[in-house]
Backbone and ligand atoms as CSV (ligand in chain L), in Angstrom:
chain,resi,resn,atom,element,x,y,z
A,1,UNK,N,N,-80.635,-109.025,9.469
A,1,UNK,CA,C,-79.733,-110.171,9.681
A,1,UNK,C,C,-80.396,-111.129,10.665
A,2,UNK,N,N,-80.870,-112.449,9.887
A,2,UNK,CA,C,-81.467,-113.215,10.891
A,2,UNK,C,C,-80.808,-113.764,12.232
A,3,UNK,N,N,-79.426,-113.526,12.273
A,3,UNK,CA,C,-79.112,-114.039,12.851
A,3,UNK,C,C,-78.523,-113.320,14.476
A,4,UNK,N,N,-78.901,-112.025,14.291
A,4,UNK,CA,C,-78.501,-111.119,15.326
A,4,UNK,C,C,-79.486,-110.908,16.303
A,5,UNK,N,N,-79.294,-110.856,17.682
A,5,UNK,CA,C,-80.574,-110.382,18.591
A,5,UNK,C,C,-80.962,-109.661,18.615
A,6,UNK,N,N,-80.514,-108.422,17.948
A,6,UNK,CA,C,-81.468,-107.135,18.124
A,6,UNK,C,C,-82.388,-106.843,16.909
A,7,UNK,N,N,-81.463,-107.626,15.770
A,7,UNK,CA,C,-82.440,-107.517,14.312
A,7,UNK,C,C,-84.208,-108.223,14.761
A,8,UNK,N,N,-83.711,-109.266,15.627
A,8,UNK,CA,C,-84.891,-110.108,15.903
A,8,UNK,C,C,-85.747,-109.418,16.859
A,9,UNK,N,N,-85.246,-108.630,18.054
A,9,UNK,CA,C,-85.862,-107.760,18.533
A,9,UNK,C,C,-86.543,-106.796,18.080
A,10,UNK,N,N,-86.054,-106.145,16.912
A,10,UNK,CA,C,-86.784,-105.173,16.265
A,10,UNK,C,C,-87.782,-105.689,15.353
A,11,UNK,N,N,-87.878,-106.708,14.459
A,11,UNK,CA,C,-88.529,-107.651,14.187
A,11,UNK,C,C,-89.658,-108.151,15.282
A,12,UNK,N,N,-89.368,-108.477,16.066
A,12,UNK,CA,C,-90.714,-108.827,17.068
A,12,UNK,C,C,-90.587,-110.415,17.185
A,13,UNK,N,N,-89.404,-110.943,16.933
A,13,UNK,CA,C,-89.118,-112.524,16.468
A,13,UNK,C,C,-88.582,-112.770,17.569
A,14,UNK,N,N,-87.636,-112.012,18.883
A,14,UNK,CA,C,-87.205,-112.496,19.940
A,14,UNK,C,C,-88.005,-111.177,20.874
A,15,UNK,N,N,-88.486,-111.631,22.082
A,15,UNK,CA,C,-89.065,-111.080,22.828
A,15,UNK,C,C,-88.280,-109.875,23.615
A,16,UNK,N,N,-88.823,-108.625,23.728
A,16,UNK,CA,C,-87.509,-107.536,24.672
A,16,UNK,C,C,-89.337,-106.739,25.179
A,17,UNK,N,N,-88.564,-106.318,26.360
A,17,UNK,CA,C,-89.417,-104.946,26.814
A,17,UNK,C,C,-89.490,-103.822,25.663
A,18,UNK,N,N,-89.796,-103.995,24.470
A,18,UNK,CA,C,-89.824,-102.100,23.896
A,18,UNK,C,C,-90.537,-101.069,24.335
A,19,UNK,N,N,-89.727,-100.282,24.572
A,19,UNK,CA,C,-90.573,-99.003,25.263
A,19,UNK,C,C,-90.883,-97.569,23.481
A,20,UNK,N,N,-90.360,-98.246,23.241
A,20,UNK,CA,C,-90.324,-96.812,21.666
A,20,UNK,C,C,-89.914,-97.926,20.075
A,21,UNK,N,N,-90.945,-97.304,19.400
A,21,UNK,CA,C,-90.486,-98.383,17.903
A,21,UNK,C,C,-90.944,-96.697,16.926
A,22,UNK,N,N,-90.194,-96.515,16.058
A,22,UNK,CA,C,-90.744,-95.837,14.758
A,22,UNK,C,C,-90.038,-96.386,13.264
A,23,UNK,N,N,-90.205,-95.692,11.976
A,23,UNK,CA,C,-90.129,-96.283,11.268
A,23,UNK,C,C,-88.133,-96.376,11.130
A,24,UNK,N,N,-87.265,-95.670,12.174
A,24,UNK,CA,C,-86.311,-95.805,11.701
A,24,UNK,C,C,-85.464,-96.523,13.506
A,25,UNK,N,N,-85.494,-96.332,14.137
A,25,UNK,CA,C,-85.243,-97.029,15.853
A,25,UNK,C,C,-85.712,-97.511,16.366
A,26,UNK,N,N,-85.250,-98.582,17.126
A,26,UNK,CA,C,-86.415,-99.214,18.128
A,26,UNK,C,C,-85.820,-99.149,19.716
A,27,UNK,N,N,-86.283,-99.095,20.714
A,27,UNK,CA,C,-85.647,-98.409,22.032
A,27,UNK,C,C,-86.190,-99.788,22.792
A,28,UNK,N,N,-85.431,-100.686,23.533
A,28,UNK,CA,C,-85.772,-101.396,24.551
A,28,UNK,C,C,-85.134,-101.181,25.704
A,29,UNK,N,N,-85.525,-102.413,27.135
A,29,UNK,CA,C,-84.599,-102.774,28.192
A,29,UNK,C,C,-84.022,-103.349,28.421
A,30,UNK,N,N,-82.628,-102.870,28.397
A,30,UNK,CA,C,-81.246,-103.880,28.482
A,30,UNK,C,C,-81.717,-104.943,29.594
A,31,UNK,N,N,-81.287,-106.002,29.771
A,31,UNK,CA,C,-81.589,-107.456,30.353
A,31,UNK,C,C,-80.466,-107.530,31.543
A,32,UNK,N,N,-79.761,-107.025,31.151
A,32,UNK,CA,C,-78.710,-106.781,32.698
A,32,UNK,C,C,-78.679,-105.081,33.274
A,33,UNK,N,N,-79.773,-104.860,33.486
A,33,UNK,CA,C,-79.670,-103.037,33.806
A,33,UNK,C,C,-78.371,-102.810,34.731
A,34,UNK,N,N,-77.224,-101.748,34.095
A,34,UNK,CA,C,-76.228,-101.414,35.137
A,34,UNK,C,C,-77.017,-100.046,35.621
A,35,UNK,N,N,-77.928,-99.547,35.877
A,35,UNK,CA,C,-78.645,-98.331,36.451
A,35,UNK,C,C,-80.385,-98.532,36.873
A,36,UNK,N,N,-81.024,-98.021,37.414
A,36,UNK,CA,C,-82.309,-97.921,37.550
A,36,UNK,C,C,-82.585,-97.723,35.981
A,37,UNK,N,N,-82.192,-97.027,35.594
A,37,UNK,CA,C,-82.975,-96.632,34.103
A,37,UNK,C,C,-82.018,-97.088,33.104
A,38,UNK,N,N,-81.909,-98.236,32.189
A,38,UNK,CA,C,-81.179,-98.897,31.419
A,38,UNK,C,C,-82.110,-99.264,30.218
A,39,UNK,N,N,-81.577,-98.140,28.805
A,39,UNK,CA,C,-82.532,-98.995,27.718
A,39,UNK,C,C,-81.319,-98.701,26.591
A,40,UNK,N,N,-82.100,-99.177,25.587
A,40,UNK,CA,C,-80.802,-99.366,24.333
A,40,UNK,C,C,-81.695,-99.075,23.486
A,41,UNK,N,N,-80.892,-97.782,22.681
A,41,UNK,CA,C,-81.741,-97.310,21.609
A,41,UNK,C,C,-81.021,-98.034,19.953
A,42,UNK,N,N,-81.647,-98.666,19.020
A,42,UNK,CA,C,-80.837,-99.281,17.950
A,42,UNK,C,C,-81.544,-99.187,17.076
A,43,UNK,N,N,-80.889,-98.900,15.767
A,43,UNK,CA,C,-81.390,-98.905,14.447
A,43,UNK,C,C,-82.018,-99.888,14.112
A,44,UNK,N,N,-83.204,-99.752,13.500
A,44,UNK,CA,C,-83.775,-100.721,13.052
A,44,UNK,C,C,-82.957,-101.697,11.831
A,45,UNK,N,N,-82.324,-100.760,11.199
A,45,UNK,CA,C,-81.664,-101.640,9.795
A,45,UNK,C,C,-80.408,-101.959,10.624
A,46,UNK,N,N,-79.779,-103.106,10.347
A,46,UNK,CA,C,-78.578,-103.667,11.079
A,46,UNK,C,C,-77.314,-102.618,10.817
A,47,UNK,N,N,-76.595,-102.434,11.481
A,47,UNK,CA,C,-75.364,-101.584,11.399
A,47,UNK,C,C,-74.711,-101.903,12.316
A,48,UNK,N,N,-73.342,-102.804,11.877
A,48,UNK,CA,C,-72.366,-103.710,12.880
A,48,UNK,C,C,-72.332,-102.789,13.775
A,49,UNK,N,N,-71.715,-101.625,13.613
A,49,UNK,CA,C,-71.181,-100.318,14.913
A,49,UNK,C,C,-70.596,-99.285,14.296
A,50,UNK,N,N,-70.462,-98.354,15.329
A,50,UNK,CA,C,-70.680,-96.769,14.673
A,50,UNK,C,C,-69.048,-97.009,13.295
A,51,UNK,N,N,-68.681,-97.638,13.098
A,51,UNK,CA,C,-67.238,-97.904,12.001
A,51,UNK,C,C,-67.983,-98.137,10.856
A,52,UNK,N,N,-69.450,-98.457,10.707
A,52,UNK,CA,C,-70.395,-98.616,9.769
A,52,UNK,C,C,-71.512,-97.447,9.645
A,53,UNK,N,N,-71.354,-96.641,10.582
A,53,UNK,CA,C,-72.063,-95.378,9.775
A,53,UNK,C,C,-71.808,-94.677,8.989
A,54,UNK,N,N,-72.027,-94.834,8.098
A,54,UNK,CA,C,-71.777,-93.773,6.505
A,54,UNK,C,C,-72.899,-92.309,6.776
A,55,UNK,N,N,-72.580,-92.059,5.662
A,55,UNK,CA,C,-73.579,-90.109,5.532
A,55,UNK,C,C,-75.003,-90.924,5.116
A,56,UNK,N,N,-75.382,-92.042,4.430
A,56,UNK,CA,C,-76.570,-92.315,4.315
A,56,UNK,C,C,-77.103,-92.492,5.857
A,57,UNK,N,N,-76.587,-92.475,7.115
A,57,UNK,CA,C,-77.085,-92.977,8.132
A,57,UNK,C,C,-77.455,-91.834,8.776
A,58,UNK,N,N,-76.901,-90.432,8.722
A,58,UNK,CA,C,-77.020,-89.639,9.304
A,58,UNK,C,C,-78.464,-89.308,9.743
A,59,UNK,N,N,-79.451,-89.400,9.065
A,59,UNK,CA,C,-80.839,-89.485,9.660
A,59,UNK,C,C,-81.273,-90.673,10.864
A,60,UNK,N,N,-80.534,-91.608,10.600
A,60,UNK,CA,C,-80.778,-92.512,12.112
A,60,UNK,C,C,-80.067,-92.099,12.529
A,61,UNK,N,N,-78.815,-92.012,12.688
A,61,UNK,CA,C,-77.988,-91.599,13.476
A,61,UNK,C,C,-78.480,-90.420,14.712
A,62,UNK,N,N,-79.051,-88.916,13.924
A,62,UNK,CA,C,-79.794,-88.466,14.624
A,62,UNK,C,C,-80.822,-88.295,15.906
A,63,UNK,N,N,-82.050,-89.442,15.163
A,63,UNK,CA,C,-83.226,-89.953,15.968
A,63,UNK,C,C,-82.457,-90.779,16.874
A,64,UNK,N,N,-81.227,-91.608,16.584
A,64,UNK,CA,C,-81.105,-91.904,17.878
A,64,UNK,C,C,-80.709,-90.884,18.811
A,65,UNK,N,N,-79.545,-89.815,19.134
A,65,UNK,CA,C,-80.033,-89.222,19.958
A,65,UNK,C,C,-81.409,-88.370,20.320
A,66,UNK,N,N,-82.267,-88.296,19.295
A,66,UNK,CA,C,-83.418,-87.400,19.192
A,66,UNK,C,C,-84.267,-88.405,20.391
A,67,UNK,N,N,-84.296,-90.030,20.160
A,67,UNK,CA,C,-85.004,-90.150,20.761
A,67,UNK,C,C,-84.166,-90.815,22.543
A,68,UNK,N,N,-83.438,-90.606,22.578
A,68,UNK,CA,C,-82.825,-90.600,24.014
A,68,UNK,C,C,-83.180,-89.635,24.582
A,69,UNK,N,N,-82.840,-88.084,23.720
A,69,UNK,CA,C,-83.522,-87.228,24.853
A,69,UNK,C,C,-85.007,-87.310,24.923
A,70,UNK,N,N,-85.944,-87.719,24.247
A,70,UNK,CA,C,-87.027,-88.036,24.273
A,70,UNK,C,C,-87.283,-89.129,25.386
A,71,UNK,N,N,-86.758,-90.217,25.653
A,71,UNK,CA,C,-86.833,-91.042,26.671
A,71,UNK,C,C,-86.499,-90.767,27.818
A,72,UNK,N,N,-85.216,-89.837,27.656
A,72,UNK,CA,C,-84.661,-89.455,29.273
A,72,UNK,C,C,-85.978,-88.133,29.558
A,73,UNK,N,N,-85.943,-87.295,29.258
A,73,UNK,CA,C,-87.068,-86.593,29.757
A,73,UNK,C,C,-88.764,-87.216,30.042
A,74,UNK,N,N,-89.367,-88.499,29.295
A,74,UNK,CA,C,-90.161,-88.726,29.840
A,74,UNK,C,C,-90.203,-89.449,31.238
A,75,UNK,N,N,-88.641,-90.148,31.512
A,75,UNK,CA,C,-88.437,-90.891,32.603
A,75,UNK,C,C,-88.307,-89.988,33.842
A,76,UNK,N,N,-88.280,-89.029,33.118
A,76,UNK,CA,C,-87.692,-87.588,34.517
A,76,UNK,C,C,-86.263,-87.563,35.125
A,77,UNK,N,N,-85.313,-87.860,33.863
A,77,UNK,CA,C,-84.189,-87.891,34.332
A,77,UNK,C,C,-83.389,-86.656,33.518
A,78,UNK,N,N,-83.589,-85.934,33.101
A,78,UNK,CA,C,-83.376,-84.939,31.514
A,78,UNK,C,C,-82.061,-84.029,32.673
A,79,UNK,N,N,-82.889,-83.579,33.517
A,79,UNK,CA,C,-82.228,-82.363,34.045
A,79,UNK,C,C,-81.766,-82.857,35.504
A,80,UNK,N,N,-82.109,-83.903,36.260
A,80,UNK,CA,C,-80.691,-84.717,36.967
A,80,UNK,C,C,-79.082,-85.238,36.468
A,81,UNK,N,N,-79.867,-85.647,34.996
A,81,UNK,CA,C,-78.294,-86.091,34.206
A,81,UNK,C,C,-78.704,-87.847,33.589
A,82,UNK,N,N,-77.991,-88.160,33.193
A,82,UNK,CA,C,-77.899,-89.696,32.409
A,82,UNK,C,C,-76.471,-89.242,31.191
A,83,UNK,N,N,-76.392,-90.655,30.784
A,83,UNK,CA,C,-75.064,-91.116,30.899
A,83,UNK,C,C,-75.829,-92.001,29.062
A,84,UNK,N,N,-74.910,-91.331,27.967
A,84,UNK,CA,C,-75.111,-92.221,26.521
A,84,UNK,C,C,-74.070,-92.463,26.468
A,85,UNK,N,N,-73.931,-94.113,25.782
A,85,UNK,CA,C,-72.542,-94.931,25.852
A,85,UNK,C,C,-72.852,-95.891,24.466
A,86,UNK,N,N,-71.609,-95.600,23.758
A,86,UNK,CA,C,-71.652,-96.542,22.435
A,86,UNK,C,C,-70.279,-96.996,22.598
A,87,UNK,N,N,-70.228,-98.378,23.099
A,87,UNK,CA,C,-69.050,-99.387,22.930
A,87,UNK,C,C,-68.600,-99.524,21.430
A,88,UNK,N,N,-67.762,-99.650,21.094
A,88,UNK,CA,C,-67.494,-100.123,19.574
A,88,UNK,C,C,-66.127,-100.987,19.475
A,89,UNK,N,N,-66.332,-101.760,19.021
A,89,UNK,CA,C,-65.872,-103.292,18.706
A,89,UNK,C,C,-64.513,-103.631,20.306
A,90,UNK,N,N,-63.436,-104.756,20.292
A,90,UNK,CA,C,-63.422,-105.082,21.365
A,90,UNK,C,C,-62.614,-104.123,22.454
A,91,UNK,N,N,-61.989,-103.581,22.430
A,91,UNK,CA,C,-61.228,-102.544,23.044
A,91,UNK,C,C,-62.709,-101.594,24.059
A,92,UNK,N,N,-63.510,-101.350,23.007
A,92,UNK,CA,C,-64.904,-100.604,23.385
A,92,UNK,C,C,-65.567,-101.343,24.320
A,93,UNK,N,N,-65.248,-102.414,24.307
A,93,UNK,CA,C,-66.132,-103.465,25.296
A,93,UNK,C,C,-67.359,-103.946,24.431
A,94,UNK,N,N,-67.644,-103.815,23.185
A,94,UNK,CA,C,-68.795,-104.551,22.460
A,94,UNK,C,C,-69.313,-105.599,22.768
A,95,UNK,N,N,-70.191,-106.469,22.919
A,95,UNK,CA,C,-70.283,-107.874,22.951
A,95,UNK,C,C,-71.503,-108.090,21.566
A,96,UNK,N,N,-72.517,-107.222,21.459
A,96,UNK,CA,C,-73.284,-107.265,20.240
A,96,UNK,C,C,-73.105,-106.235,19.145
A,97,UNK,N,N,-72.853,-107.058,18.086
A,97,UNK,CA,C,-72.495,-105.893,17.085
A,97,UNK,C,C,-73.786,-105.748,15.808
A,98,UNK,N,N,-74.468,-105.016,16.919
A,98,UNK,CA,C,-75.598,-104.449,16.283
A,98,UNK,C,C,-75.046,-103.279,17.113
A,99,UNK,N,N,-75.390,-101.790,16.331
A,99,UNK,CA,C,-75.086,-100.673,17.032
A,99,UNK,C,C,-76.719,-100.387,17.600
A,100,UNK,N,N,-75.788,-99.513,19.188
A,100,UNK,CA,C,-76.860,-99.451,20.152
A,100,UNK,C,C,-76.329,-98.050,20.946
A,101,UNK,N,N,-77.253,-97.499,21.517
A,101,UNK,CA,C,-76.754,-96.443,22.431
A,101,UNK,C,C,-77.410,-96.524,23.404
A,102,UNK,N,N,-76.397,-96.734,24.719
A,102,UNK,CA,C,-76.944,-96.895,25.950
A,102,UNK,C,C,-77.554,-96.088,26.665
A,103,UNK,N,N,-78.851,-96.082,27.060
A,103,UNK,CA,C,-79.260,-94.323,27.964
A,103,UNK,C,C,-79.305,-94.948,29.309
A,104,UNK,N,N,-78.201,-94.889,30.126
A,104,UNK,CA,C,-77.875,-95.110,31.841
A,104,UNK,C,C,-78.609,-93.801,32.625
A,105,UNK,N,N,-79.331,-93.876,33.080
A,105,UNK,CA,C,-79.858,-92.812,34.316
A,105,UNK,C,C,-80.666,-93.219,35.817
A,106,UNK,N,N,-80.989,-92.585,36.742
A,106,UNK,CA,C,-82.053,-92.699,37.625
A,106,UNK,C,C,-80.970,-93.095,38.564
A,107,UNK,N,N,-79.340,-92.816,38.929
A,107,UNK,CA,C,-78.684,-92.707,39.973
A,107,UNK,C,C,-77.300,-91.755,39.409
A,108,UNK,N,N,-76.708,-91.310,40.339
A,108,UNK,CA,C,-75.468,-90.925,39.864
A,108,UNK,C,C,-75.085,-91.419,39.386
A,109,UNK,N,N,-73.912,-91.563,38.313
A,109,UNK,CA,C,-73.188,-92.867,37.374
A,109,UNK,C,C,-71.633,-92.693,37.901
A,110,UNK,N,N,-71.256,-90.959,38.360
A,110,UNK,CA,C,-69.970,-90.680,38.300
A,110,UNK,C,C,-68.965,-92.012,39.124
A,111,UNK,N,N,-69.331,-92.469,39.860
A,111,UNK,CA,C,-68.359,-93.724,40.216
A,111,UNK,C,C,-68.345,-94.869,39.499
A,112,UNK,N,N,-69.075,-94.778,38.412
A,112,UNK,CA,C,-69.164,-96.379,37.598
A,112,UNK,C,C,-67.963,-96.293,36.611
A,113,UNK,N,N,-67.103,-95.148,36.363
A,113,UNK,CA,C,-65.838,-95.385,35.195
A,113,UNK,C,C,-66.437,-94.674,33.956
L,1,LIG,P1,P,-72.444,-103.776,24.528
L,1,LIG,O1,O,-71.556,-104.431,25.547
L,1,LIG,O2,O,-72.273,-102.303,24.434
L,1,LIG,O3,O,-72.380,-104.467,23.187
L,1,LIG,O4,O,-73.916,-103.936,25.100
L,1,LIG,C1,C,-74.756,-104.985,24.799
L,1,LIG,C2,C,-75.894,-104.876,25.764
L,1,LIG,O5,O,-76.982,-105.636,25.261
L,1,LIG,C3,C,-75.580,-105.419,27.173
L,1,LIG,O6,O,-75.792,-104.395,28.133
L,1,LIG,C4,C,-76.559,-106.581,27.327
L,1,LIG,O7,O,-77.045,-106.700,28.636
L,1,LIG,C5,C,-77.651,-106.222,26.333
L,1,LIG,N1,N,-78.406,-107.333,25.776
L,1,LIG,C6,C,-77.895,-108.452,25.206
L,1,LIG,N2,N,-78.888,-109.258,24.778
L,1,LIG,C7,C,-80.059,-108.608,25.069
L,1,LIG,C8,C,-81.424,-108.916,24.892
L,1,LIG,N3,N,-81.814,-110.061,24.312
L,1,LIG,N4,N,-82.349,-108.030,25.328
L,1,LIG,C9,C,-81.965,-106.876,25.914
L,1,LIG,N5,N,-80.687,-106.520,26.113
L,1,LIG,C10,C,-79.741,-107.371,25.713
């Protein structure tokens, strides 16, 4: 979807920190970090939010947590703790509806809600 920021992010058409790309996720750094360690893991193929994952998704669906714990353990946060967060639409607090999963770590979170 040309018209979404993260499609373009994964694309390489709008500029992001990526720290991880494979043929099915792409992992960047959120632009307003609420933690020391703030990245957003998102499907490469557009998927408004998790109300759009069907059983064909279940293989991304996966790698995305596959590769959070993959990120939180190279950051050295695996076994301190971190914090995955999927907003979904407005009640959820969404603001982009490209689905994303937040990996928050590198401080306590328990007082953030
Ligand atoms: P949510 O509120 O769950 O939809 O989260 C959207 C997140 O995307 C927010 O934490 C934003 O800071 C982040 N964000 C929005 N635009 C960009 C961008 N161009 N690059 C990186 N992160 C972004």
């Amino acid at each position: 979807m040309t018209s979404c920021i993260f499609c373009q992010i994964v694309a390489g058409t709008a500029k992001a920190e990526i720290v991880y790309q494979d043929e099915l996720v792409t992992a960047f750094r959120d632009i307003h970090p609420a933690a020391p360690i703030h990245l957003l893991i998102v499907p490469n193929r557009h998927i408004e939010s998790v109300n759009f994952v069907g059983a064909e998704e279940e293989a991304t669906a996966g790698r995305l947590f596959g590769v959070a714990r993959q990120l939180a353990a190279e950051r050295g946060i695996a076994s301190d703790g971190y914090r995955l967060v999927v907003n979904t639409n407005h009640h959820g607090g969404q603001t982009v509806f490209h689905l994303h999963l937040h990996l928050l770590g590198g401080r306590s979170l328990r007082a953030m809600g």
